[in-house]
N, C-alpha and C positions, 0 to 999 in steps of 0.2 A: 360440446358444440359441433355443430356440421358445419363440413368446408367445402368452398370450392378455389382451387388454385387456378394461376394462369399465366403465367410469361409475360411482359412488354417491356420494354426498352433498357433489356436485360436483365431486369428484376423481377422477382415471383411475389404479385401478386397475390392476396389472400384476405379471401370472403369470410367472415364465418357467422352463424347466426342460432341462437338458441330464445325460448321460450320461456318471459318473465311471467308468470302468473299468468294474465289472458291477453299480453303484451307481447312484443317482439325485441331483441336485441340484437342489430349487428355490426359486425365492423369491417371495413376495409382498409387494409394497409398494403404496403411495399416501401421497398429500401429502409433508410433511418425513419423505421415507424415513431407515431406520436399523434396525438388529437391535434387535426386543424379545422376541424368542421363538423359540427354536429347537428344534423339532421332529425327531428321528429314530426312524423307521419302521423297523419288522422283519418280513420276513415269515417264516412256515415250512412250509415245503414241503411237509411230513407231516401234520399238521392244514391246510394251506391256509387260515390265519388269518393275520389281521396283526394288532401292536399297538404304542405308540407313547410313549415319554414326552418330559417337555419341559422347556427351564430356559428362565425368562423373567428380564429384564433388570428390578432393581427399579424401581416406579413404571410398567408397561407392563403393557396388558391385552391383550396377542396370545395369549393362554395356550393358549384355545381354538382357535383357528382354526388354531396353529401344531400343536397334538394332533391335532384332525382332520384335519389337509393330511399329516401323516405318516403316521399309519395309511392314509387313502385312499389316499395317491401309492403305500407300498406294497405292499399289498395289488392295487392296479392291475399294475404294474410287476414283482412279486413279487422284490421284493429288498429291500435296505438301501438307505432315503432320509433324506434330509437336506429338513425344508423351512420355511426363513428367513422369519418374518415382521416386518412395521415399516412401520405406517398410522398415520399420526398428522397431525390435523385440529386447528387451534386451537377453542378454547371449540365443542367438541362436544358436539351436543344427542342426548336418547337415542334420536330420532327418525336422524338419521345414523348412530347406531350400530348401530342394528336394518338398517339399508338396506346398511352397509359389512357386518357380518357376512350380512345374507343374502346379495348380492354376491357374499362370498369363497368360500360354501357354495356356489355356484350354476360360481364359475370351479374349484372343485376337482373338482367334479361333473364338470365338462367338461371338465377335464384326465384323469381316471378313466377315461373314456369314448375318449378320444383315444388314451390309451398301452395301456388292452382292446383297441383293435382295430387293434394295431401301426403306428401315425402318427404316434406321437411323437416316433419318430428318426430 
């Protein structure tokens, strides 16, 4: 699997994503890792759109990040992605959480850009 690491709100985030068959799979985690949200991505080749739904594990707020990491992964990638998330920080302030979500925003970006210009595998 390829990674990409990143620091927020004290804890080391981590990307990682490898290639299922003509599919995608990745995950993001930090601190007491675990599935709280999993995201899969569609693309369609004919509108060249993607878009993404999500089921989240009750009591987990990956909701978001686990939507947007799917749609971007593939839309990037232009196929069917899978993309797992699970960041969970004891007594987190909304200050960490603004830093871990911009963070996550900031590594899927980066992953978007990596698999555009064929580097990701």
């Amino acid at each position: 699997m390829k990674e990409i690491r990143k620091v927020a709100a004290g804890i080391s985030l981590v990307l990682e994503w490898k290639k299922t068959g003509d599919d995608y799979v990745a995950s993001l985690t930090g601190g007491d890792e675990h599935v709280g949200a999993v995201g899969v991505g569609f693309y369609d080749p004919e509108s060249k759109r993607a878009s993404s739904s999500v089921i989240t594990s009750p009591g987990h707020r990956e909701t978001e990040i686990a939507l947007n990491g799917a749609k971007e992964f593939s839309k990037a990638c232009k196929a069917t992605s899978v993309f797992i998330v699970g960041i969970h920080l004891d007594n987190i302030t909304l200050d960490e959480i603004n830093e871990i979500v911009s963070a996550s925003g900031e590594m899927i970006n980066e992953l978007a850009v990596i698999i555009g210009v064929g580097e990701g595998f």
